[in-house]
ZAMARGU-4260 file (C-alpha; in steps of 0.2 Angstrom, whole numbers, plus 5000, padded with zeros to 4 digits):
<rodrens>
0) 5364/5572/5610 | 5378/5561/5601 | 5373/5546/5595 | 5385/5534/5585 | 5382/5520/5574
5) 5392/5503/5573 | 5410/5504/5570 | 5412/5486/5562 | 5408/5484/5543 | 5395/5472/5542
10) 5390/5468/5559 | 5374/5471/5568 | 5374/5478/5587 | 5364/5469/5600 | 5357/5484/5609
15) 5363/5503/5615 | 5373/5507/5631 | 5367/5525/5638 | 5382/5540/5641 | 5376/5550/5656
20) 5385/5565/5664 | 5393/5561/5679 | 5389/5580/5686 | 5371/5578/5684 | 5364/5559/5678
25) 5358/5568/5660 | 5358/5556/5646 | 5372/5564/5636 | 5373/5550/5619 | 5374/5532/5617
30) 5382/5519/5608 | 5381/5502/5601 | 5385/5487/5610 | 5391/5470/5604 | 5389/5452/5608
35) 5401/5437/5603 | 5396/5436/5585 | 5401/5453/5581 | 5416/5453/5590 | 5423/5440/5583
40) 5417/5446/5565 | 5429/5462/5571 | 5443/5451/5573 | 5441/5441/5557 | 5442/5458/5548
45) 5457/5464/5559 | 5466/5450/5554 | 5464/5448/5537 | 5471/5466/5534 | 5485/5461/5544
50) 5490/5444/5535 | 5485/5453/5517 | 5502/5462/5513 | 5494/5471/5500 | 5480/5479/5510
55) 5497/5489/5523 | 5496/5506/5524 | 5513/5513/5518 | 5521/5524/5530 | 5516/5541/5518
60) 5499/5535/5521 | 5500/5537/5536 | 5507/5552/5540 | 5494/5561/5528 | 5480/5551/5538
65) 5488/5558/5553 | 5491/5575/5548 | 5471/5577/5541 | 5467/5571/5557 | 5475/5582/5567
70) 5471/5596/5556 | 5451/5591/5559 | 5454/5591/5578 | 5461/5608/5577 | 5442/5612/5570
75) 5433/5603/5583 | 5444/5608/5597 | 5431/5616/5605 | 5418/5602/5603 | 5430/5592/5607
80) 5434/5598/5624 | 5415/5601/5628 | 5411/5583/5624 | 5424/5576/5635 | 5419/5587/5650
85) 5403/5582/5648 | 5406/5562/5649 | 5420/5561/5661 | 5418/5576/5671 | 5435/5585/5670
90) 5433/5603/5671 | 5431/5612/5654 | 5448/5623/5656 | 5458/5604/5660 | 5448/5598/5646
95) 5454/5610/5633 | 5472/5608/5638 | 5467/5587/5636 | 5462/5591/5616 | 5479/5601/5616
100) 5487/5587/5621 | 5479/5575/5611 | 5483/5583/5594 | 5500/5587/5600 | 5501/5566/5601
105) 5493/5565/5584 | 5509/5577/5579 | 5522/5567/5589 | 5517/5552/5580 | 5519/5561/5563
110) 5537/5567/5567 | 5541/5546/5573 | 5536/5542/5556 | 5548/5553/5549 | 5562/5550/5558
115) 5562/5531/5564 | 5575/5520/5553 | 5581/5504/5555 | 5601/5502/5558 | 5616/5493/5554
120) 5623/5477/5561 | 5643/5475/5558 | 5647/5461/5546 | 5664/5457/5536 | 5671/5459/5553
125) 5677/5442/5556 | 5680/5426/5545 | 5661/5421/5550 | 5652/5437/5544 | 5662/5438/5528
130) 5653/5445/5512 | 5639/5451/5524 | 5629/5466/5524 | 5612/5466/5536 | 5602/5479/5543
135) 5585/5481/5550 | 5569/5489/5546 | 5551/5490/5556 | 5534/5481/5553 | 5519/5481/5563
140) 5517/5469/5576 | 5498/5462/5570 | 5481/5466/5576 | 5479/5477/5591 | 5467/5477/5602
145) 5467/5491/5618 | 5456/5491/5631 | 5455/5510/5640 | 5449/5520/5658 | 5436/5535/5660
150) 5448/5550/5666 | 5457/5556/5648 | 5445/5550/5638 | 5452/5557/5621 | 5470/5560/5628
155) 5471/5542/5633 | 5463/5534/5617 | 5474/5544/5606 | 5489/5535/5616 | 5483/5518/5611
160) 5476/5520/5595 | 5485/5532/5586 | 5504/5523/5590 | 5494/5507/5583 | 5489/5518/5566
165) 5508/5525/5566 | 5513/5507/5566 | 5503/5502/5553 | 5494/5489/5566 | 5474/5485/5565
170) 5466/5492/5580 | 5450/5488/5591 | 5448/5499/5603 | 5434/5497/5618 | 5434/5512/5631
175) 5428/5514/5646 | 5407/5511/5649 | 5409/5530/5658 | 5418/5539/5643 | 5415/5529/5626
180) 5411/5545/5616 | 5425/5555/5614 | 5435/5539/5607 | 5422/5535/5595 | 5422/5551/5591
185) 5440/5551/5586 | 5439/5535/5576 | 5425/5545/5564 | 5437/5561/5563 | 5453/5546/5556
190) 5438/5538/5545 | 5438/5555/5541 | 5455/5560/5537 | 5454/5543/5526 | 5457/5528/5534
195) 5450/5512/5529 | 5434/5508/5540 | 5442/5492/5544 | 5457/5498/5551 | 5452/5504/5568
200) 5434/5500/5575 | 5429/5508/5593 | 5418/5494/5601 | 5408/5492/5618 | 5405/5473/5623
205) 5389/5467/5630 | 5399/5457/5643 | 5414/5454/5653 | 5413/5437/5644 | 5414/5444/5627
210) 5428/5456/5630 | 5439/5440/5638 | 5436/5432/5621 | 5446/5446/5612 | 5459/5448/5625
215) 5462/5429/5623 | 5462/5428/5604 | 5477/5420/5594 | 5476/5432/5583 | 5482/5450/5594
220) 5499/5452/5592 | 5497/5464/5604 | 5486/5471/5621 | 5484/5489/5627 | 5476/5492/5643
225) 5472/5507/5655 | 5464/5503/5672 | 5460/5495/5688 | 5474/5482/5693 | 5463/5468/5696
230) 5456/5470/5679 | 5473/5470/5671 | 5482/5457/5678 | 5469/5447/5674 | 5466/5451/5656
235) 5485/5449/5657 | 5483/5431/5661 | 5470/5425/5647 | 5483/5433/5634 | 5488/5419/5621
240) 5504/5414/5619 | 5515/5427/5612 | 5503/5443/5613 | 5514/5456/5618 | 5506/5467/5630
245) 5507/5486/5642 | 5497/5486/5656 | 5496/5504/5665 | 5488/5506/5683 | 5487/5518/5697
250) 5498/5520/5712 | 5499/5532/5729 | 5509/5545/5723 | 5521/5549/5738 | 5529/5569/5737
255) 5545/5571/5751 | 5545/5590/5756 | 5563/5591/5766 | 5564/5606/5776 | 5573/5618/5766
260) 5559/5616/5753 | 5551/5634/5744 | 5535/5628/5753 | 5527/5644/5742 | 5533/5637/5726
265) 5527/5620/5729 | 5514/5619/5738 | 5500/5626/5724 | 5508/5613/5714 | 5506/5597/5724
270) 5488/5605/5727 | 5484/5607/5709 | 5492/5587/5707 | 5483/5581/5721 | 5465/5590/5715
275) 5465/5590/5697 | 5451/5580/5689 | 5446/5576/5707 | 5460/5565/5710 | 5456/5554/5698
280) 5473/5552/5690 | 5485/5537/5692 | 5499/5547/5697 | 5489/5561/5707 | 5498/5566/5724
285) 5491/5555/5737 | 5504/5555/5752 | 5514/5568/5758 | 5528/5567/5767 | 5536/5582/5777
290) 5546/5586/5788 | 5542/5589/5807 | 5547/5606/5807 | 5536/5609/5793 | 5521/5599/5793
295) 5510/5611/5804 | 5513/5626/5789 | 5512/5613/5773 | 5494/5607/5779 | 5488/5621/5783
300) 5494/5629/5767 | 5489/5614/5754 | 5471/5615/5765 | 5470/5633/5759 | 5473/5629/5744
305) 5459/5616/5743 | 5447/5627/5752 | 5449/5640/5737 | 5446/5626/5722 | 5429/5629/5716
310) 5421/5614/5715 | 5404/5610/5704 | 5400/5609/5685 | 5412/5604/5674 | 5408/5613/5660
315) 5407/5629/5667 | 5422/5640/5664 | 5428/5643/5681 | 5424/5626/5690 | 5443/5618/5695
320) 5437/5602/5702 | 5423/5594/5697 | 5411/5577/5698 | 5418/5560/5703 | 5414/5549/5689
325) 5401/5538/5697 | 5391/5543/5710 | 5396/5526/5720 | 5414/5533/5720 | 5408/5547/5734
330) 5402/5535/5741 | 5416/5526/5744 | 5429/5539/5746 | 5418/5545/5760 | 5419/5531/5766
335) 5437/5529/5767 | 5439/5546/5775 | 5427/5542/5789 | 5438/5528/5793 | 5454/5537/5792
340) 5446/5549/5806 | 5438/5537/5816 | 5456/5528/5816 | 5464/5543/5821 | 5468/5555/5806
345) 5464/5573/5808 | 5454/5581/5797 | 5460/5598/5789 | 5447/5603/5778 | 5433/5594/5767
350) 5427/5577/5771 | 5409/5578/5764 | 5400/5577/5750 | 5394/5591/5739 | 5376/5581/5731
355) 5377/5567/5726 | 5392/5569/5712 | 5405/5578/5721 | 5417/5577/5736 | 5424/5591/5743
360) 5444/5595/5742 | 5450/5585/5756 | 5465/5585/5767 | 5468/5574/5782 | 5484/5574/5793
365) 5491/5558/5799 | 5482/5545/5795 | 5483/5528/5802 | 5499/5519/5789 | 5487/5504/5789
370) 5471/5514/5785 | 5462/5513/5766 | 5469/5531/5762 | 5487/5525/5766 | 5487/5509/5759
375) 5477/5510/5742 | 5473/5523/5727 | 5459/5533/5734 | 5457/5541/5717 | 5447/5555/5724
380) 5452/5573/5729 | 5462/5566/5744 | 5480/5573/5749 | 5485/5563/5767 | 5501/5572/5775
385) 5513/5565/5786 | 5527/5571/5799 | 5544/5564/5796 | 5559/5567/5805 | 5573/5558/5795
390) 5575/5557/5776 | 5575/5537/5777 | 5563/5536/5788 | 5550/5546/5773 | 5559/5536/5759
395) 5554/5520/5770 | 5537/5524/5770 | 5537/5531/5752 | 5543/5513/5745 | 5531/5502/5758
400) 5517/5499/5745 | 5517/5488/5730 | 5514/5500/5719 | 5527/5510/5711 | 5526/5525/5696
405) 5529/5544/5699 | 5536/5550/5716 | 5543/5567/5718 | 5553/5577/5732 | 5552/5595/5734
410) 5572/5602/5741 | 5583/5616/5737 | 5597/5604/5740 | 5604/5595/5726 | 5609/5581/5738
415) 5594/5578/5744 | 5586/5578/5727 | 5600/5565/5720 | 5596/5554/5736 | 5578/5552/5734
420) 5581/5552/5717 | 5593/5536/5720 | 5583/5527/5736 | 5563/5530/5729 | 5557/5517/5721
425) 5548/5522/5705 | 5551/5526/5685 | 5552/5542/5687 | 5556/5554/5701 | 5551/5573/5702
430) 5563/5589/5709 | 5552/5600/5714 | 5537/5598/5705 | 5520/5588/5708 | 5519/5566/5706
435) 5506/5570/5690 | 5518/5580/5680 | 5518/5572/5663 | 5522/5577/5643 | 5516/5564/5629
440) 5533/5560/5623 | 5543/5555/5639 | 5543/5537/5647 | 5528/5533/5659 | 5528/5518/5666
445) 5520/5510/5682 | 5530/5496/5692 | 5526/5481/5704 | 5509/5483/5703 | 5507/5496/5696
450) 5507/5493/5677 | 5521/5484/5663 | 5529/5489/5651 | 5532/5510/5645 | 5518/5520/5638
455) 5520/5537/5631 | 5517/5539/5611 | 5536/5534/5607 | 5539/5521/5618 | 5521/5514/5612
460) 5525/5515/5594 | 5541/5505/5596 | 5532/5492/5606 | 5520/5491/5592 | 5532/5485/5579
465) 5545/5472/5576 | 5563/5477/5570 | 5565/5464/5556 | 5583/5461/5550 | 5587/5457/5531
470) 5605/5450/5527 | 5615/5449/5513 | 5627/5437/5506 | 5636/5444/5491 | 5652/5440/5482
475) 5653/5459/5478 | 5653/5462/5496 | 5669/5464/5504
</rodrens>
């Protein structure tokens, strides 16, 4: 059982919050929780690092910080991936590819180190600018605090916490109730690796009250948060007055298969991105759209497909899809499907619950557009597939939600790939690949309501800074 102590030098924690496994209730490791006293001695500490000039990490710091820690991971890789299994219920094989992408990002944020510089700004180009010369470097922003969800639970705290580090910003970091272990365990590996205690403490609050108290602190200069809309915006709204901030969300991934599509090629694909982790991705494929000619031979393939997923324990090695993360979720999912069916939607395959911590691969076949499974993230192992029979007509549909991220559309014609590309509203569109497609270095960005600002470890780690200009008026200079 893992066990971890307070994170906040000289603080006391008001009681212990209880890690289970979503596959099977077992107690699995606890942590500390705080109240108002100690999150507020967590800020006091936060800050006066940041206002204390001499107390900066330098950027070669840094990078050795980063590469010890990333060198400690490689250790506990193993460990690593079992751990996270355990508490959010990703199956083991997906779980191992999570720690290789977590170190990878530990990596990316070594090489930004050493190759960010600031630049030039023209001067002596006009009477005005005379005797000039300016440039820019980067600071840190100030104190970070990043609130994070269940379903990566290292991959998703190292994208919050380790740009903040690279940065050299003082971070506060609270993960999900469901999954607090694996980031706590990654603030001991950077305590480790030799960071100062004070520059990053992992919490849990006691209360919604007390995390409200950070989020609208004077003192942020800047908010992370991964989750549920309605949580966001509103932590959104208590922000003080100059707190920058990235919120990211989930969506209902659309896919567009035109007819022409290798249905063979894609169709494991948008299987394997609708599935994985249960669905519990923000960008997992949620609606399909196909063709008319089509749609009989792409649900019955992708329902084949989900048939053959093994569903069960996530840590054993051949499970593909495992638990949701609370047992209310299959609940509700179940819910949502019964309604889908009893509103018309066919169902393919799955629709039931496995126990009391699973939900089988589901696919149903036009749904109801106004239903819960067309309107709303089902965040479940849900792929809904409807007939099309114009290109607009599934670009209409694609775009009638307020939520917009990843889209994709499966063609072996570049015109149609260039035209969904140009009419689908989201940040990034997918040829012939699956909506959850994703590598830690590109842009990923929700829209509407589906998240602001651009996450992914670079774009993270230029948020977290300011560019800082310094010019110079010289007589010499001509």
């Amino acid at each position: 059982m893992n066990n971890f102590d307070i994170m906040i030098p000289g603080a006391s924690e008001s009681g212990r919050l209880s890690v289970t496994s979503p596959w099977n209730g077992e107690v699995i490791g606890s942590v500390p929780v705080i109240n108002s006293k100690a999150a507020e001695h967590a800020l006091r500490i936060s800050s006066s690092i940041f206002q204390n000039r001499k107390k900066w990490l330098s950027e070669s710091q840094r990078i050795d910080i980063l590469k010890r820690t990333a060198g400690i991971m490689e250790t506990m890789a193993e460990m690593l991936a079992d751990e996270a299994a355990r508490e959010g219920g990703k199956p083991l094989a997906d779980s191992r590819v999570e720690v290789a992408r977590a170190i990878d990002g530990v990596l990316n944020a070594i090489d930004l180190l050493k190759s960010q510089a600031g630049k030039g700004i023209p001067m002596n180009i006009n009477a005005a600018s005379e005797k000039r010369l300016a440039f820019t470097t980067h600071e840190p922003i100030g104190v970070v605090l990043a609130i994070s969800a269940f379903n990566h639970p290292l991959n998703l705290i190292v994208h919050q916490i380790i740009p903040a580090i690279a940065s050299g910003c003082p971070v506060i970091i609270k993960p999900a109730e469901d999954t607090p272990l694996s980031c706590f365990r990654l603030v001991n590996i950077l305590r480790e690796a030799g960071l100062p205690d004070e520059y990053c403490m992992a919490i849990m609050t006691e209360s919604l009250e007390v995390s409200e108290q950070l989020v609208s602190d004077s003192r942020l200069g800047f908010f992370s948060f991964i989750g549920s809309a309605k949580v966001g915006w509103m932590l959104r709204s208590k922000l003080a007055p100059g707190v920058r901030c990235a919120l990211e969300h989930g969506g209902a991934a659309p896919v567009i298969i035109s007819e022409d599509a290798d249905l063979d090629d894609i169709l494991p694909l948008l299987a394997k991105g609708g599935l994985y982790h249960a669905g519990q991705v923000c960008v997992s494929v949620q609606r399909v759209f196909a063709h008319r000619s089509i749609v009989d031979d792409v649900t019955a393939k992708l329902a084949e497909l989900a048939n053959a997923m093994s569903c069960g324990d996530p840590n054993e090695t051949l499970t593909e899809v495992g638990p949701l993360i609370r047992h209310a979720e299959v609940d509700r999912i179940s819910a949502w499907v019964d309604e889908a069916v009893e509103q018309g939607a066919t169902l393919v395959t799955g629709g039931e619950k496995i126990g009391f911590s699973c939900y089988a691969c589901t696919v149903l076949l036009e749904p109801d557009r106004q239903s819960k499974v067309s309107q709303q993230e089902i965040f479940g192992p849900v792929i809904c597939v409807y007939a099309f029979d114009e290109l607009d007509e599934a670009i209409e549909q694609s775009n009638s939600l307020p939520f917009s991220f990843q889209a994709a559309v499966a063609t072996n014609s570049i015109d149609t790939a260039i035209y969904c590309y140009k009419n689908l509203n989201a940040s990034a569109v997918m040829v012939n690949d699956h909506t959850a497609f994703r590598v830690d270095w590109m842009p990923f960005a929700g829209l509407k309501q589906s998240g602001l600002g651009v996450g992914g470890i670079p774009y993270t780690f230029h948020e977290m800074q300011i560019e800082k200009m310094l010019v110079i008026r010289s007589n010499a200079l001509k």
